[in-house]
C-alpha positions in Angstrom: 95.9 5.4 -104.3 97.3 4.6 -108.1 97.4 1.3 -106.7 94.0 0.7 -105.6 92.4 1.7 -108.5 94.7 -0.5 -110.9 93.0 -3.3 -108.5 89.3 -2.4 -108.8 90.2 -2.4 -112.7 90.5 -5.6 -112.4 86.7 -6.7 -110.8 84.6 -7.7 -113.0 81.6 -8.5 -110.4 81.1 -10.7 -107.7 84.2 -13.0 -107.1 84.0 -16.4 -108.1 80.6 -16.6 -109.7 81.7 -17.6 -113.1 83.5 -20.9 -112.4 83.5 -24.3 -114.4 81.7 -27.1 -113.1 83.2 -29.3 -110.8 86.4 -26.4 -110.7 87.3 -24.8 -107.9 85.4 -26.9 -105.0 88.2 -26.0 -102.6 87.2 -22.7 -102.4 84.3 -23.9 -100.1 86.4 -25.6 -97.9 88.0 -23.9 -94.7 88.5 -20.7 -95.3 85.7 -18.8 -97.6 87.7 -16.8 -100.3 84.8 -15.4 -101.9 83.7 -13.9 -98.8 87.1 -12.4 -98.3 87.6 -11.0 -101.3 84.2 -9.7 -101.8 85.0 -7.8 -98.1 88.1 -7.2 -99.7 86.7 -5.7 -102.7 84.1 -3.3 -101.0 86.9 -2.0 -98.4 89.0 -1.2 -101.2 86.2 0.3 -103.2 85.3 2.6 -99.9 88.8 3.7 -99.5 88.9 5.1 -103.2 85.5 6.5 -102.6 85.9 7.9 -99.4 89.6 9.5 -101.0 87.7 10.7 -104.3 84.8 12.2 -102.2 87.1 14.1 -100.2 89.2 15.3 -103.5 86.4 16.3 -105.4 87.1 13.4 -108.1 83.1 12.7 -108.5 83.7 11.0 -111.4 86.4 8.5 -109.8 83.9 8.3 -106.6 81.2 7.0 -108.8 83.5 4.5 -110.6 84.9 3.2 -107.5 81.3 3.0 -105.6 80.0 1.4 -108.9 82.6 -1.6 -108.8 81.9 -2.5 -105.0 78.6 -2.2 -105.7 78.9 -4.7 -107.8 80.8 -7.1 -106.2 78.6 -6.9 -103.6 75.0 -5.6 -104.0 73.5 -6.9 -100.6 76.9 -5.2 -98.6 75.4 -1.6 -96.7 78.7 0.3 -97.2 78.9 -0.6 -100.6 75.0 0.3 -101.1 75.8 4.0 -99.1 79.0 4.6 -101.0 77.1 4.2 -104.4 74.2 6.4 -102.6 77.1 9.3 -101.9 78.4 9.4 -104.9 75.1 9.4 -106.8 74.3 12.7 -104.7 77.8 14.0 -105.3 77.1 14.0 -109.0 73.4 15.3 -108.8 71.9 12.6 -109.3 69.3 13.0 -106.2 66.8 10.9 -107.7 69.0 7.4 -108.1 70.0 8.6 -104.9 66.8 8.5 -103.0 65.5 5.4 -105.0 67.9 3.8 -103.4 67.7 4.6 -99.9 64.1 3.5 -100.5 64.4 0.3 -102.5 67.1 -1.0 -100.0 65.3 0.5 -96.8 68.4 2.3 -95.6 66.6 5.3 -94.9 65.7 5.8 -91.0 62.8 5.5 -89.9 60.7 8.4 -89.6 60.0 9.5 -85.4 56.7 9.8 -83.9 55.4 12.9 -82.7 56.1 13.2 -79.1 53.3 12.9 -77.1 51.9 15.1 -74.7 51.5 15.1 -70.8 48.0 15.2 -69.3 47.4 18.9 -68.1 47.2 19.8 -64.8 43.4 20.4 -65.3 42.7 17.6 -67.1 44.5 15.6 -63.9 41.9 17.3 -61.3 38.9 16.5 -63.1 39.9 13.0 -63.3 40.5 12.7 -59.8 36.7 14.3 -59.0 35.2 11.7 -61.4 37.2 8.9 -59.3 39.2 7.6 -62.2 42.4 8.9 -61.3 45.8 10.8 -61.8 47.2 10.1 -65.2 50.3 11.4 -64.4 51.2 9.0 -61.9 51.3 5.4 -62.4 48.3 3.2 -61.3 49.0 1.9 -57.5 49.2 -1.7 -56.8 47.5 -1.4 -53.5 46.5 -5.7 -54.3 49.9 -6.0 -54.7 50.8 -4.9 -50.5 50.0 -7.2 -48.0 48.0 -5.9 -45.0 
């Protein structure tokens, strides 16, 4: 674990965002190396987070969720492991913000909705307008 936090120490940000001018234009060819080492930034970050979670290291959770986060602000596990660790060091209310400014939380369900009662159905099929528990036959639809 020593050894993935001496390499978080070392982000700064997002990877290769601060480069010269008309530098480093092999980096967009073939193989994307910022995208891997962003990815390889917010796995790393999880891993400590996941580890410091589970250790009760809340401080060291929020660190670690702090620098994926930062590497990557659009990437969902980075985004939840900054929402845990805000809530594992009371801070609900940075928490929830973010859940809503990033629209990670689920959406809320609909109330179920109710079946036609039984005597609702009869005086339905008195006034001719049907069974509205039973789907609405097709007799157009069979040939004679």
């Amino acid at each position: 674990m020593d050894d993935l936090i001496a390499a978080l120490r070392l982000v700064s940000g997002e990877p290769f965002t601060e480069l010269r001018k008309d530098h480093w234009n092999w980096l967009l060819d073939g193989d994307r190396w910022d995208h891997i080492m962003t990815s390889a930034i917010v796995d790393v970050g999880h891993i400590v987070t996941a580890h410091a979670l589970a250790t009760g290291d809340k401080s060291l959770a929020l660190w670690a969720a702090q620098v994926a986060y930062a590497a990557a602000t659009y990437d969902e596990v980075a985004q939840l492991d900054m929402i845990q660790a805000e809530k594992a060091n009371g801070d609900d209310g940075a928490a929830d913000q973010h859940l809503n400014e990033k629209g990670l939380r689920p959406p809320r369900r609909r109330p179920a909705t109710r079946r036609p009662s039984a005597a609702h159905c009869r005086h339905r099929s008195r006034q001719g307008l049907g069974n509205p528990r039973r789907a609405p036959s097709a007799h157009w639809l069979r040939s004679p």
